[in-house]
C-alpha positions in Angstrom: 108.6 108.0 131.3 109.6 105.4 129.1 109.8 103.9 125.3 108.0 100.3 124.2 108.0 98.4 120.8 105.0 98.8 119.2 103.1 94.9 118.5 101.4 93.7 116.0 102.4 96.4 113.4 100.7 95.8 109.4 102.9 95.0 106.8 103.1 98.5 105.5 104.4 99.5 108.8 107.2 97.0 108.8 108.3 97.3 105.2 108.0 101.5 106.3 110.2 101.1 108.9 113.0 99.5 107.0 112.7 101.3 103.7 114.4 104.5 104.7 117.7 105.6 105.7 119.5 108.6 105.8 120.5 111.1 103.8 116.8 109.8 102.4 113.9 111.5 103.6 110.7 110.2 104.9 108.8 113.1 105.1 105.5 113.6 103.6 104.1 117.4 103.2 100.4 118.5 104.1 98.3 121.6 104.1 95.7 122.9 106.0 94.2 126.0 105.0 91.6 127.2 107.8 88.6 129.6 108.4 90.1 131.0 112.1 87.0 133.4 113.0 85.7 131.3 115.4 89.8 130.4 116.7 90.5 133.6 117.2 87.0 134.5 119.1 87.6 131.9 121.4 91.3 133.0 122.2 90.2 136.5 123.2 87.7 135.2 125.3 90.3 133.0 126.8 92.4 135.8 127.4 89.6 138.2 128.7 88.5 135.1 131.5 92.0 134.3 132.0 94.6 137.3 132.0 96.9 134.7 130.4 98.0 135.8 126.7 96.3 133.2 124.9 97.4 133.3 121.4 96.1 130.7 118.4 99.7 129.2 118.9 98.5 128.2 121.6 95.5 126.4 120.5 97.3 125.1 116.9 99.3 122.9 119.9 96.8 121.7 122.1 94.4 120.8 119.2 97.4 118.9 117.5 98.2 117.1 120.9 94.4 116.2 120.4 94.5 115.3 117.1 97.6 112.6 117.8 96.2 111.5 121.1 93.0 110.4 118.5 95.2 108.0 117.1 98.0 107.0 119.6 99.8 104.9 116.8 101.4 107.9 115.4 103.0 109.2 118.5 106.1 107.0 117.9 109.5 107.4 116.3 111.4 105.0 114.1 114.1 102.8 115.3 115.9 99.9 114.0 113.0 98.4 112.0 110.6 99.1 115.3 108.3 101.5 115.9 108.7 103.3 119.5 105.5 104.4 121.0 105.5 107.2 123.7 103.6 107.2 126.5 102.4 111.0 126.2 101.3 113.5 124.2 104.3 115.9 124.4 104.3 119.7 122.4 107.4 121.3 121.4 106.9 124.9 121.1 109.9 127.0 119.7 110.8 130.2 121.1 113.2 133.1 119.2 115.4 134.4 121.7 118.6 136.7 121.2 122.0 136.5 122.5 123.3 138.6 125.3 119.1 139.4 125.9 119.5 137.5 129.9 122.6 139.7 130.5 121.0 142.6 128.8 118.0 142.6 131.2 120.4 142.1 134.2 121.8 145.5 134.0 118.4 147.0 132.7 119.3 147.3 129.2 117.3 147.1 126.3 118.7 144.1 124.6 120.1 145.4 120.8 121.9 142.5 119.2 119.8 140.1 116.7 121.6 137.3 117.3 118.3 135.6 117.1 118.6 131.8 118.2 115.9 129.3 118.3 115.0 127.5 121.9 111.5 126.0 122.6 109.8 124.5 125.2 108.1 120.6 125.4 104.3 121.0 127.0 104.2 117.3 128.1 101.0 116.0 128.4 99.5 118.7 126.2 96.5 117.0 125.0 95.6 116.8 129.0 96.2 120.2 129.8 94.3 123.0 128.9 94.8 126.1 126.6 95.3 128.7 129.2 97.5 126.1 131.3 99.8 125.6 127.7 99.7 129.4 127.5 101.1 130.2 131.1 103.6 127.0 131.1 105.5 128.4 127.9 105.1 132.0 129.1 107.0 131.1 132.4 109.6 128.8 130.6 110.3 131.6 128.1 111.2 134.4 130.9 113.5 131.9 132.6 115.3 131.2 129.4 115.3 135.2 128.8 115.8 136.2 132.5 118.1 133.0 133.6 119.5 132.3 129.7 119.4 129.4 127.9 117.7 126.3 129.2 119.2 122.1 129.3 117.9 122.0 125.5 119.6 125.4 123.9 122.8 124.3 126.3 123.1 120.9 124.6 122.4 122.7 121.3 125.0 125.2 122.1 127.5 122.4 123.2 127.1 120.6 120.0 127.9 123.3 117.9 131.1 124.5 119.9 132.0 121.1 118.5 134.0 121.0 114.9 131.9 120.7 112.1 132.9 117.0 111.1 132.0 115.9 114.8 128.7 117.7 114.8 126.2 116.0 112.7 128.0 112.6 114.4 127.6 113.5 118.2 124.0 114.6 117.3 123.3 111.2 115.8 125.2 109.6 118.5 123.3 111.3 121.3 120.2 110.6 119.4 121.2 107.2 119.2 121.3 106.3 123.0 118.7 108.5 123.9 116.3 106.4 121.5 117.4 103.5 120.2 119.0 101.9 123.8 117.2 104.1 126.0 119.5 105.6 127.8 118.8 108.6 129.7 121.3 111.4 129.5 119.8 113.9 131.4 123.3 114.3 133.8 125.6 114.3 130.9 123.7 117.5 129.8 121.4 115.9 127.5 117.7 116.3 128.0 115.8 113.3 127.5 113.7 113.2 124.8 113.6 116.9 124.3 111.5 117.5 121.5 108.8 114.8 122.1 105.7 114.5 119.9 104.8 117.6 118.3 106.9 121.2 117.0 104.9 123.8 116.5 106.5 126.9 115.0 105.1 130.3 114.3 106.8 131.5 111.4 103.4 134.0 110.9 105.1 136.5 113.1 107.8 137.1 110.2 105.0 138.0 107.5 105.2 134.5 105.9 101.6 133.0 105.0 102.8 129.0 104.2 105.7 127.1 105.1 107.4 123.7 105.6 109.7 122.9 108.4 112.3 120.3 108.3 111.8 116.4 110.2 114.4 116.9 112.5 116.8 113.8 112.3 117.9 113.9 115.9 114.3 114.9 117.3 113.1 111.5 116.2 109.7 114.1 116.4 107.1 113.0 113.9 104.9 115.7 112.9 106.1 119.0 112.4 103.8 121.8 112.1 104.4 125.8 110.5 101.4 128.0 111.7 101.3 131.1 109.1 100.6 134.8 109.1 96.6 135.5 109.4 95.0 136.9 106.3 91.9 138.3 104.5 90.4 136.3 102.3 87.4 135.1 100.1 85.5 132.1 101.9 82.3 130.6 101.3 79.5 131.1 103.8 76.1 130.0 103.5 76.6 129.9 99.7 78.0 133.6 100.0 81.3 134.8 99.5 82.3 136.4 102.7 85.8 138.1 104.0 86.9 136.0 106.7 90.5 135.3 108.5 92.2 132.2 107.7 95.3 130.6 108.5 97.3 128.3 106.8 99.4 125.2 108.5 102.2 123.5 107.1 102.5 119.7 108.2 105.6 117.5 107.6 105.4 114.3 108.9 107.2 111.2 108.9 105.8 108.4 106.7 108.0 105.4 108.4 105.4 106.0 111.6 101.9 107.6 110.1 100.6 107.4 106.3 97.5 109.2 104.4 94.7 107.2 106.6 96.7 108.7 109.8 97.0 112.0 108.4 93.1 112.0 107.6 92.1 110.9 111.1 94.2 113.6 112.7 93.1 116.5 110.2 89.9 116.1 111.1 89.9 116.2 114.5 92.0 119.2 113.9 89.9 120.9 112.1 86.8 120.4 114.4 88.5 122.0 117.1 89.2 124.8 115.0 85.9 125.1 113.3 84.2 125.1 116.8 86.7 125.5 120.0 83.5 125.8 122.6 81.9 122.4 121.0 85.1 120.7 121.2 87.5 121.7 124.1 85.2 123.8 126.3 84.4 127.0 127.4 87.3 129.6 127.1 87.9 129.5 131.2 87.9 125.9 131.7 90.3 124.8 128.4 
């Protein structure tokens, strides 16, 4: 896997790419607020034909994966005044796990403590995979983080922060410096190479909270972010009518030095037609 300078870029591009710096913030804020009847059907069929705990998740990262991999532009970072395209369509997932849990489980103890950290797990290649296969990956990454503790990403996270606070934002920079802007890989030194890729998805539903923005993380050089929200009752239009239905809301930050509005468009669309019809678009349950 590798990193390559985008060509031919538009003038908006170029003038993007040198207009921000930090602390200013290139992030742009969206909202996507989706019917999820025919989401969630499809997920428990999924699960039914595959055993495999197919959540919506799940399918909120494989139809973003889709939804970048429609317009290949955007899965780039910023650096230096170029735009860095990545060869694949990577998901980061994040996972809540608690402190002590691994040696908890070792000596057949419930696990107590709500230490609660944040790990995750990149899907690479997520837009080529399918629902079930997303489903099972992060499933099996998630028990060896909780049966063998934490993985290369949460270690390097862990090691920064054992770090005193003036050093920390600087060796995170640093890292993130000549992982992506010389292209160094520092996978020996601890580091995993580009460790967040493409894509976060975050659940933040399972703590009650309908809608909700997470943060463009410097470091990540990650350029979509999205927040999937609690499902809820409400009023929808159907045929003319107005109906109960589930919906879901989405929270999407992205970075506005690599995609703009057009970009945002392209890929919400997409998005949503997976949603509105799963079967149409990626499949039948089994099979995607």
């Amino acid at each position: 896997m590798s990193f390559h300078p985008a060509k031919r870029l538009p003038a908006w591009r170029k003038l993007a790419l040198e207009t921000w710096r930090m602390p200013s913030s290139p992030a742009a804020y969206g909202a996507l607020d989706l019917d999820c009847e025919a989401a969630l059907a499809w997920c428990a069929r999924a699960r039914e034909a595959s055993g495999e705990k197919v959540t919506l998740t799940h399918l909120v990262g494989k139809a973003a994966a889709v939804a970048m991999a429609s317009a290949p532009e955007t899965n780039a970072f910023a650096s230096y005044g170029r735009l860095m395209l990545r060869d694949t369509v990577d998901v980061f997932f994040q996972i809540a796990f608690f402190d002590g849990e691994a040696k908890a489980a070792d000596r057949g103890e419930r696990e107590t403590r709500r230490d609660a950290n944040l790990a995750g797990a990149k899907i690479a290649r997520a837009d080529r995979k399918s629902v079930v296969d997303v489903a099972r990956e992060l499933r099996e990454r998630a028990q060896t983080i909780r049966v063998r503790g934490p993985d290369a990403t949460v270690r390097a996270t862990k090691m920064m922060a054992s770090l005193p606070g003036p050093l920390r934002s600087a060796a995170a920079r640093f890292g993130a410096f000549l992982s992506f802007d010389l292209g160094w890989n520092l996978t020996r030194a601890g580091i995993p190479y580009d460790p967040f890729g493409s894509c976060m998805v975050t659940n933040v539903g399972v703590f009650g909270i309908e809608m909700a923005w997470a943060p463009l993380i410097p470091y990540a050089r990650t350029p979509v972010c999205i927040t999937l929200g609690a499902i809820r009752t409400a009023p929808s239009v159907v045929a003319g009518a107005i109906v109960a239905r589930k919906r879901v809301s989405l929270g999407v930050v992205f970075d506005h030095r690599v995609m703009d509005g057009y970009h945002a468009g392209v890929m919400a669309r997409r998005f949503q037609e997976i949603f509105a019809d799963p079967d149409g678009a990626l499949g039948s349950s089994a099979m995607s």
